[in-house]
PDB file of N, H, CA, C and O in Angstrom:
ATOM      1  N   UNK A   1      67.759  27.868  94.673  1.00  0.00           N
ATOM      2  CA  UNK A   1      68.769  28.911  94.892  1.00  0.00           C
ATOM      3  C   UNK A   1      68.619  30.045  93.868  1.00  0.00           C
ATOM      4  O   UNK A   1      68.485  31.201  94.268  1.00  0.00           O
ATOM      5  N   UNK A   2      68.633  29.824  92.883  1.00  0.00           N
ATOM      6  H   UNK A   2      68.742  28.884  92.558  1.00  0.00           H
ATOM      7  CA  UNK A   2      68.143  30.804  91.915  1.00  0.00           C
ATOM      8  C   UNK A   2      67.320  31.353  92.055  1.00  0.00           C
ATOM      9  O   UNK A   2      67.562  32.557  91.982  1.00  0.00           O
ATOM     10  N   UNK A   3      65.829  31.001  92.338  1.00  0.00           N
ATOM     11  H   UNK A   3      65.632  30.022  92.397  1.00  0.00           H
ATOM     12  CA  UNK A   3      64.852  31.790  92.914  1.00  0.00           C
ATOM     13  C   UNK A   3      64.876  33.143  93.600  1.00  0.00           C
ATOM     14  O   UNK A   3      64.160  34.136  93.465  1.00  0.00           O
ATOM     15  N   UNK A   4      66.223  32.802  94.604  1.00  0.00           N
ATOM     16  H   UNK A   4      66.804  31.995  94.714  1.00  0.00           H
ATOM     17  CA  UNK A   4      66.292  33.379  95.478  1.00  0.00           C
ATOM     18  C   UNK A   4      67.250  34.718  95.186  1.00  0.00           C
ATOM     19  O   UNK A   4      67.149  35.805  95.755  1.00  0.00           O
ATOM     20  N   UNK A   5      67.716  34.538  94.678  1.00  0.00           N
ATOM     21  H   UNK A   5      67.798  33.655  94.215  1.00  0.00           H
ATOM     22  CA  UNK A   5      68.779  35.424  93.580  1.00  0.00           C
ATOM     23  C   UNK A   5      67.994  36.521  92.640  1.00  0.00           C
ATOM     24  O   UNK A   5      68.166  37.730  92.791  1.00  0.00           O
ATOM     25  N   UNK A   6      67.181  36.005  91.730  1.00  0.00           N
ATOM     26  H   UNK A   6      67.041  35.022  91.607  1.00  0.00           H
ATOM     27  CA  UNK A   6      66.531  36.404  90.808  1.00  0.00           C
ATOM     28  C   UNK A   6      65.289  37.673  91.772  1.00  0.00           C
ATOM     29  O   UNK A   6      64.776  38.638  91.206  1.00  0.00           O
ATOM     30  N   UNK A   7      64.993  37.211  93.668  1.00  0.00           N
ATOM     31  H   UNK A   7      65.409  36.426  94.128  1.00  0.00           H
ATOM     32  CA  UNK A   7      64.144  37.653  94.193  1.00  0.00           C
ATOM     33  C   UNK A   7      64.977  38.980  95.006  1.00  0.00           C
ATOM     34  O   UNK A   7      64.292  39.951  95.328  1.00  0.00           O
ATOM     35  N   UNK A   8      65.924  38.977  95.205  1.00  0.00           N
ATOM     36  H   UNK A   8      66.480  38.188  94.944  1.00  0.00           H
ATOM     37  CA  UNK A   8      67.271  39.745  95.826  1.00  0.00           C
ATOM     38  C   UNK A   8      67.627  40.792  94.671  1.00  0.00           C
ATOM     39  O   UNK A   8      67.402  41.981  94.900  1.00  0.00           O
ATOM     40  N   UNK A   9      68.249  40.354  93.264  1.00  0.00           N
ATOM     41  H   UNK A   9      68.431  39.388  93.078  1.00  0.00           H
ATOM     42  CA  UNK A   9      68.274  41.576  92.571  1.00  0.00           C
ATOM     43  C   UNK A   9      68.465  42.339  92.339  1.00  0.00           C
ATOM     44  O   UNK A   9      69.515  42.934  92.097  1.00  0.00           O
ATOM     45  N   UNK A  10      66.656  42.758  92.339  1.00  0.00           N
ATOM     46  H   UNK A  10      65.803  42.275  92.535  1.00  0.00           H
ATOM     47  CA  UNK A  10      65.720  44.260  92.114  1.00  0.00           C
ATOM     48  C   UNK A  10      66.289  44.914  93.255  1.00  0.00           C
ATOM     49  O   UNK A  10      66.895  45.974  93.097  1.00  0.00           O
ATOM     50  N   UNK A  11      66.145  44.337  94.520  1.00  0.00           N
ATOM     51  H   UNK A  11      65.653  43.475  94.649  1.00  0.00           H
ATOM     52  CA  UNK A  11      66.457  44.786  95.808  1.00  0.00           C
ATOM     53  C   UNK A  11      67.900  45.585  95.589  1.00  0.00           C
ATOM     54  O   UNK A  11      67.996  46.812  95.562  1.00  0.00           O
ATOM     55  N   UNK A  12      68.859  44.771  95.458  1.00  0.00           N
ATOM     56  H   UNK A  12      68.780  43.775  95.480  1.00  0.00           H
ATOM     57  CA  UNK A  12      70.341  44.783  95.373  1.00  0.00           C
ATOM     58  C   UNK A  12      70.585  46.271  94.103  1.00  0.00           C
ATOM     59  O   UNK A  12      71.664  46.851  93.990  1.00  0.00           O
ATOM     60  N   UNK A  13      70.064  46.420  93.764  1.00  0.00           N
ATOM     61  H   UNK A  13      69.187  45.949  93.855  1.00  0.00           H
ATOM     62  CA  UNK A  13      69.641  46.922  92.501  1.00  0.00           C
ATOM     63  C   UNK A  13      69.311  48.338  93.300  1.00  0.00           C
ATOM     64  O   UNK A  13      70.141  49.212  93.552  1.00  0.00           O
ATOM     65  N   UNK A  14      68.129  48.352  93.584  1.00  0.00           N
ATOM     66  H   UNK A  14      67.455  47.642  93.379  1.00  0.00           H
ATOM     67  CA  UNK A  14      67.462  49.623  94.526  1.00  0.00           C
ATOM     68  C   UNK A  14      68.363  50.274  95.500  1.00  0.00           C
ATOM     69  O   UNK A  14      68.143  51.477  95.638  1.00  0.00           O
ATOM     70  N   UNK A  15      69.630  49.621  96.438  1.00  0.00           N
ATOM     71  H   UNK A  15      69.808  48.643  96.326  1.00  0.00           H
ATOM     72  CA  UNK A  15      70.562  50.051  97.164  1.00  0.00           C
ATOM     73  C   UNK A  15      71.564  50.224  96.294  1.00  0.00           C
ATOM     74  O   UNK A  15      72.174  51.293  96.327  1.00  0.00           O
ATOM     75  N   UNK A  16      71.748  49.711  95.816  1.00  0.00           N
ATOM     76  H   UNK A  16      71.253  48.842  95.790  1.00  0.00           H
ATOM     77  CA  UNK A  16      73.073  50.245  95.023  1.00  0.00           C
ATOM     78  C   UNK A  16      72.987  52.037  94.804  1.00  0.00           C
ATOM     79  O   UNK A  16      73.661  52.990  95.195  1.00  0.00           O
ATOM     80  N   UNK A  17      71.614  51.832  93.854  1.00  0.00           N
ATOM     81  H   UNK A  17      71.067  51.057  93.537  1.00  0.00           H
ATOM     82  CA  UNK A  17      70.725  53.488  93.188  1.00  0.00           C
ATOM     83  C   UNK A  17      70.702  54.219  94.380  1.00  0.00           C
ATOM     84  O   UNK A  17      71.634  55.017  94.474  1.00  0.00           O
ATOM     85  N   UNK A  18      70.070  54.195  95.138  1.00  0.00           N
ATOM     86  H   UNK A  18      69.313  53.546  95.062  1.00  0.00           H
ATOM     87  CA  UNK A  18      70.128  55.094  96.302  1.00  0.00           C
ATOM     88  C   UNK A  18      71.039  55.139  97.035  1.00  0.00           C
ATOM     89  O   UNK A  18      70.813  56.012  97.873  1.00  0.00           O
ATOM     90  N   UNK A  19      72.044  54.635  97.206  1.00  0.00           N
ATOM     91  H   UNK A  19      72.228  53.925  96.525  1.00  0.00           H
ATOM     92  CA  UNK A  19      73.625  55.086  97.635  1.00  0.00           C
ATOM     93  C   UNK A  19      74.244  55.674  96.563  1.00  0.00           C
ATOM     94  O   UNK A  19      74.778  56.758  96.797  1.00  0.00           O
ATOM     95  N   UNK A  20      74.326  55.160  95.233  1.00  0.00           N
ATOM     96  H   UNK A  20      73.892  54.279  95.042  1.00  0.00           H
ATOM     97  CA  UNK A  20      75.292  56.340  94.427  1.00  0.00           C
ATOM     98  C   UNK A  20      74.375  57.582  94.071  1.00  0.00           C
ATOM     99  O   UNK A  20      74.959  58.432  93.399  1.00  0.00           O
ATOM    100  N   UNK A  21      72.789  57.913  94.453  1.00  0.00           N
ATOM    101  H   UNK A  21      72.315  57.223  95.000  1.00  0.00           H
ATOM    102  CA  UNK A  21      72.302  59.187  94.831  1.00  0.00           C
ATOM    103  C   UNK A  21      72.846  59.793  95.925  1.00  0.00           C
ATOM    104  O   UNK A  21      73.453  60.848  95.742  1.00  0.00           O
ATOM    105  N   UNK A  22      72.724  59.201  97.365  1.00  0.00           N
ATOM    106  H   UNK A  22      72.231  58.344  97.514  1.00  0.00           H
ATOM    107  CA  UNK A  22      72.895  60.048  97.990  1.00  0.00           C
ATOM    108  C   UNK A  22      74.487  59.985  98.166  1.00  0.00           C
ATOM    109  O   UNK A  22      74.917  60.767  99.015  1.00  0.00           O
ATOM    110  N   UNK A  23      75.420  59.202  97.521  1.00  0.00           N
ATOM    111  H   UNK A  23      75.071  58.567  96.832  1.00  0.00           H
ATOM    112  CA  UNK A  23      76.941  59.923  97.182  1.00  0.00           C
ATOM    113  C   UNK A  23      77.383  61.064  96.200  1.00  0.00           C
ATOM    114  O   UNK A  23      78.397  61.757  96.117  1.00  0.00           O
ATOM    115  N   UNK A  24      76.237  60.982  95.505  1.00  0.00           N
ATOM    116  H   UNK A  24      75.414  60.419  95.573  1.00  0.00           H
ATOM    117  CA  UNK A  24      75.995  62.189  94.715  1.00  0.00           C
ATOM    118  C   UNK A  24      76.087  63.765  95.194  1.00  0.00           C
ATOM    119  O   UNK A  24      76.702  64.819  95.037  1.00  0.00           O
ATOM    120  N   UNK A  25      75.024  63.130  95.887  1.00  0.00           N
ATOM    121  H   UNK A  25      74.524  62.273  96.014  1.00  0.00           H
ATOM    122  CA  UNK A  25      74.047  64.386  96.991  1.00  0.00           C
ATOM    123  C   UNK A  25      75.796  64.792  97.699  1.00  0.00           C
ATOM    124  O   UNK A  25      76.416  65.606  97.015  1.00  0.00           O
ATOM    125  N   UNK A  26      76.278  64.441  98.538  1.00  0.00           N
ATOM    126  H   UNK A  26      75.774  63.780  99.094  1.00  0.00           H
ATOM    127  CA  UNK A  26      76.945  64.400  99.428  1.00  0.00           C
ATOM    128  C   UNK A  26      78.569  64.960  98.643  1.00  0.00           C
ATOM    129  O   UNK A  26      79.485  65.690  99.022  1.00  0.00           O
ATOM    130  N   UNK A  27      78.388  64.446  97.836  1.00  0.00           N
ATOM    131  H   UNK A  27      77.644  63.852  97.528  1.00  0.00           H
ATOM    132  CA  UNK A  27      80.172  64.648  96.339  1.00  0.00           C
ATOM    133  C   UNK A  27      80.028  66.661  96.353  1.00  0.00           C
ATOM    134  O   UNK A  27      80.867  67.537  96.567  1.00  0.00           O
ATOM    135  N   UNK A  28      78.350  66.710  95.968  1.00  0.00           N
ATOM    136  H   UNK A  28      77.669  65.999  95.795  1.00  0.00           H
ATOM    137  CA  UNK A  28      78.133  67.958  95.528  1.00  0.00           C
ATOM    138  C   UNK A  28      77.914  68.742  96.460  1.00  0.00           C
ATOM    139  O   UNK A  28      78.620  69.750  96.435  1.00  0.00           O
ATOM    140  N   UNK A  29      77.130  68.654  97.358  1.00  0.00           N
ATOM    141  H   UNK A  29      76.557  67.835  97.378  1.00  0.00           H
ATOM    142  CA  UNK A  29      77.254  69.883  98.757  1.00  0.00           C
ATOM    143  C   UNK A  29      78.616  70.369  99.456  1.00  0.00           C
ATOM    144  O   UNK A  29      78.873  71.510  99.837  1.00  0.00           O
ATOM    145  N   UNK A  30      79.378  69.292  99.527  1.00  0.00           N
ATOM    146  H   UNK A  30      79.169  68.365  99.217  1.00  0.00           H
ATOM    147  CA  UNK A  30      81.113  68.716  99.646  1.00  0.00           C
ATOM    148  C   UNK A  30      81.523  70.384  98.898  1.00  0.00           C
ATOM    149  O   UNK A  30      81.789  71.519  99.293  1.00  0.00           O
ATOM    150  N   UNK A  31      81.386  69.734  97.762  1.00  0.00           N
ATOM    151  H   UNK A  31      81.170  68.812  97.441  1.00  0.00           H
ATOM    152  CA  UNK A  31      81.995  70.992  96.676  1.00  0.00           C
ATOM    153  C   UNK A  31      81.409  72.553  96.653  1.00  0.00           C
ATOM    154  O   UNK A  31      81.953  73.611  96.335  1.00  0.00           O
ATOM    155  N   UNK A  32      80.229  72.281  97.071  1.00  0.00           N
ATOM    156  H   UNK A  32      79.787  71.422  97.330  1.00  0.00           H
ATOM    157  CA  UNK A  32      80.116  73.328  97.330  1.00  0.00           C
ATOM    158  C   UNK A  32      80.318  74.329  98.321  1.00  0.00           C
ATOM    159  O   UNK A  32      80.559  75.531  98.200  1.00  0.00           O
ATOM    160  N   UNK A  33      80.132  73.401  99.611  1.00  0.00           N
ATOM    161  H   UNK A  33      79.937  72.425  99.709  1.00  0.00           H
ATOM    162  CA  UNK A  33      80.686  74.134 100.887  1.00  0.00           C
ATOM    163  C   UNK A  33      81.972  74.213 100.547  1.00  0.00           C
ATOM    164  O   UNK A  33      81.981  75.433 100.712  1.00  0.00           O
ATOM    165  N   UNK A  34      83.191  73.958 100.179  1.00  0.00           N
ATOM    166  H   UNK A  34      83.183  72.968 100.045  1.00  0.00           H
ATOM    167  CA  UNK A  34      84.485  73.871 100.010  1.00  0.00           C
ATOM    168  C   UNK A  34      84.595  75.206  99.619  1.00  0.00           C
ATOM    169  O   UNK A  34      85.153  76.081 100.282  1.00  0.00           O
ATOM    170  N   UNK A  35      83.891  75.397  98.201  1.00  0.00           N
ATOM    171  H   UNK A  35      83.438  74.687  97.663  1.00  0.00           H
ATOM    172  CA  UNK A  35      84.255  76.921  97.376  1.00  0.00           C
ATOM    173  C   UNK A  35      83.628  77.755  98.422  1.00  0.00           C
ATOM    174  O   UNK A  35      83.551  78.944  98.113  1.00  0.00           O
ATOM    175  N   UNK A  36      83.261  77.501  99.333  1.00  0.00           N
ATOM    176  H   UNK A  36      83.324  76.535  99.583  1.00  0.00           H
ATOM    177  CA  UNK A  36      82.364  78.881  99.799  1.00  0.00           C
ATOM    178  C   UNK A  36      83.055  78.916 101.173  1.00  0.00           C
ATOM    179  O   UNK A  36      82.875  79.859 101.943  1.00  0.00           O
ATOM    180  N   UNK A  37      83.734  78.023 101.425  1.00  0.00           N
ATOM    181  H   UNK A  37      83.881  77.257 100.800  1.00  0.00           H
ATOM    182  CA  UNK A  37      84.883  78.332 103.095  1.00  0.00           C
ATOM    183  C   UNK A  37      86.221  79.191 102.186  1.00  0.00           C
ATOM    184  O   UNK A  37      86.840  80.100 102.739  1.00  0.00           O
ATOM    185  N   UNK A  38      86.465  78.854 101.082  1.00  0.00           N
ATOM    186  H   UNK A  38      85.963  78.116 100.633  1.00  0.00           H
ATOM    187  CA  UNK A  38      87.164  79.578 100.503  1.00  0.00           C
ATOM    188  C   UNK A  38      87.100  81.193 100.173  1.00  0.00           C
ATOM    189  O   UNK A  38      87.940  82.090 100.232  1.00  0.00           O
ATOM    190  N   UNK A  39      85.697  81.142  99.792  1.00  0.00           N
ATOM    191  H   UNK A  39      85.015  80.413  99.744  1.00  0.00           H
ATOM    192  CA  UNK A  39      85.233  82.908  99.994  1.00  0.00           C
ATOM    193  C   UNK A  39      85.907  83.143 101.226  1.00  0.00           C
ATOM    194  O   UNK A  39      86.935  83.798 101.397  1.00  0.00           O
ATOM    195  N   UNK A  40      85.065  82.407 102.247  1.00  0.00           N
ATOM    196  H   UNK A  40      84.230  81.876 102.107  1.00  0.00           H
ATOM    197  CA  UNK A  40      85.211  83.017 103.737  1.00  0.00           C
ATOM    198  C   UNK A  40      86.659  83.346 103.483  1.00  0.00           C
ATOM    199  O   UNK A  40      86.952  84.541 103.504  1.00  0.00           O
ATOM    200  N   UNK A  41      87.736  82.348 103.216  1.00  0.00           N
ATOM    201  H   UNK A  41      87.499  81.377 103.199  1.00  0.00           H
ATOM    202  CA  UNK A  41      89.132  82.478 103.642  1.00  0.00           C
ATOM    203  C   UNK A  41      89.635  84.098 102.864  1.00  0.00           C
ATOM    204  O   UNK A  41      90.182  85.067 103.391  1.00  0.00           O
ATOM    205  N   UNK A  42      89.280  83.927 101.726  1.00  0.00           N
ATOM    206  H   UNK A  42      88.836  83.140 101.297  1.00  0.00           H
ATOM    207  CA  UNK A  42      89.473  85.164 100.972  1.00  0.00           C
ATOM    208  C   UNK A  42      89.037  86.517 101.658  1.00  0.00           C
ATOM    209  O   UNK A  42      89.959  87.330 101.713  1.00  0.00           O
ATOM    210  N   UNK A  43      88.000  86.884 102.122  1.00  0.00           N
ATOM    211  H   UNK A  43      87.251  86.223 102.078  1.00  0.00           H
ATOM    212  CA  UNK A  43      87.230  87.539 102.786  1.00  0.00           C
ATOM    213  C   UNK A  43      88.031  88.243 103.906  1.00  0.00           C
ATOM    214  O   UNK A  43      88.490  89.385 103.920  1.00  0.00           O
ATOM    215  N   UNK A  44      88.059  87.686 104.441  1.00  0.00           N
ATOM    216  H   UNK A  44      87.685  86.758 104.429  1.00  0.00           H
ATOM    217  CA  UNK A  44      88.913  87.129 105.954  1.00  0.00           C
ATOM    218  C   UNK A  44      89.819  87.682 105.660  1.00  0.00           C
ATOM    219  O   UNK A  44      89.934  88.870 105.963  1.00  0.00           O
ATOM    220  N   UNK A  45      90.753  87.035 104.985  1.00  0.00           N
ATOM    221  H   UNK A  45      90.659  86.070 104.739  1.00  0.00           H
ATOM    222  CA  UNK A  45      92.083  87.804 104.481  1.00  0.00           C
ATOM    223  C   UNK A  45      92.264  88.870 103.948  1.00  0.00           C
ATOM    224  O   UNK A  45      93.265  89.430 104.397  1.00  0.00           O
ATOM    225  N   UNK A  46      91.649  89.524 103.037  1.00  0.00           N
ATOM    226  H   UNK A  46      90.836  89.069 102.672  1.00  0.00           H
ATOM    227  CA  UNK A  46      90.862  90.981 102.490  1.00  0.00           C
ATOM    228  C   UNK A  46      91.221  91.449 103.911  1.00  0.00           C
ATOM    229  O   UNK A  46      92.400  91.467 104.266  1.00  0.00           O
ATOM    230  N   UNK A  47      90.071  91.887 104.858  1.00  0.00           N
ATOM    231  H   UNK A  47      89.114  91.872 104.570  1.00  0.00           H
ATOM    232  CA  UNK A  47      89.626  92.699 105.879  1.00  0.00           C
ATOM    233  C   UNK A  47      91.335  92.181 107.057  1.00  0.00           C
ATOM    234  O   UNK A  47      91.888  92.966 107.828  1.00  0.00           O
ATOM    235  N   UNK A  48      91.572  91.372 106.920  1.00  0.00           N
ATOM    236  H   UNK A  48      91.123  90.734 106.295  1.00  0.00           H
ATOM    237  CA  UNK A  48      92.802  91.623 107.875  1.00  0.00           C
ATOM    238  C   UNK A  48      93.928  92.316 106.899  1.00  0.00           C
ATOM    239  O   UNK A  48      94.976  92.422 107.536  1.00  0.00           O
ATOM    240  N   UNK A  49      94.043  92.776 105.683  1.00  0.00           N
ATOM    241  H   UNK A  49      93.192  92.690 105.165  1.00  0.00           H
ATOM    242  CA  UNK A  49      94.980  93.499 104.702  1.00  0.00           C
ATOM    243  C   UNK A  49      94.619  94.944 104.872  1.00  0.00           C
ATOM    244  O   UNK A  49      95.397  95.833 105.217  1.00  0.00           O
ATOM    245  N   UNK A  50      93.205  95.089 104.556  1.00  0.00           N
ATOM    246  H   UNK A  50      92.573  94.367 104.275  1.00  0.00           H
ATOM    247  CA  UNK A  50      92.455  96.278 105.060  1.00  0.00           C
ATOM    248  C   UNK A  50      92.640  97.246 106.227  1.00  0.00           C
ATOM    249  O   UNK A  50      92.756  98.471 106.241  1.00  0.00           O
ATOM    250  N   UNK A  51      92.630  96.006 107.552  1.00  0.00           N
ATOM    251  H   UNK A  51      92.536  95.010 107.541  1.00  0.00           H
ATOM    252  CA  UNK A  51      92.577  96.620 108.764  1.00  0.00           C
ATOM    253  C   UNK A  51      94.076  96.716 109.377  1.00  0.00           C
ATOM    254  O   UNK A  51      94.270  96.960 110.568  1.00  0.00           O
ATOM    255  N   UNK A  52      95.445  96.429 108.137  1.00  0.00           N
ATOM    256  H   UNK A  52      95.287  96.230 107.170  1.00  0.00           H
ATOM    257  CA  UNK A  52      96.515  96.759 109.053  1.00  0.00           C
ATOM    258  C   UNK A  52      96.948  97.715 107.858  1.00  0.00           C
ATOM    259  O   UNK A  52      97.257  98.759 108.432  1.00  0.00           O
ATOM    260  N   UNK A  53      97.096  97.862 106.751  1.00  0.00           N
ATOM    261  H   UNK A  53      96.846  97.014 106.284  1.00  0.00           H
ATOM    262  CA  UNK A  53      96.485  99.281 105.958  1.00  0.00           C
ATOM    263  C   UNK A  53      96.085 100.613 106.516  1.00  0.00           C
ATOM    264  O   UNK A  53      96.585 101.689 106.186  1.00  0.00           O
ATOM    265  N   UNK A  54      94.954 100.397 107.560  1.00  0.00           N
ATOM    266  H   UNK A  54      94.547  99.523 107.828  1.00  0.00           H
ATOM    267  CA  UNK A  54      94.559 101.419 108.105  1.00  0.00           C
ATOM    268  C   UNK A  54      95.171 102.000 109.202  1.00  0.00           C
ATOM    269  O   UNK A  54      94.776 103.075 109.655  1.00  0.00           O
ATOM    270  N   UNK A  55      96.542 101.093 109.888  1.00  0.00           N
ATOM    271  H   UNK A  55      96.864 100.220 109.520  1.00  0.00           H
ATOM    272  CA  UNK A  55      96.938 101.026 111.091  1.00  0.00           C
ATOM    273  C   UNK A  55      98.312 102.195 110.565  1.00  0.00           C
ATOM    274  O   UNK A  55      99.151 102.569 111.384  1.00  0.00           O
TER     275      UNK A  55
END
């Protein structure tokens, strides 16, 4: 039984690493698209202040 443990691991080991990478990956694009729908919202809101301003 141990054998078998000791052979699992490395393995167990290797998934762990490459899931909290690509939760990484995924935490940070997250954040970044977030701030940047926020431009949009800002943006957006600008040009509709703008365009009843002009009205």
């Amino acid at each position: 039984m141990t054998e078998n443990i000791t052979q699992v691991l490395p393995i167990l080991f290797m998934l762990v690493l490459v899931a909290f990478v690509i939760f990484i990956v995924f935490f940070l694009s997250g954040h970044f698209n977030r701030t940047k729908r926020i431009e949009e919202k800002l943006d957006k809101a600008l040009k509709e202040i703008a365009e009843k301003k002009e009205k």
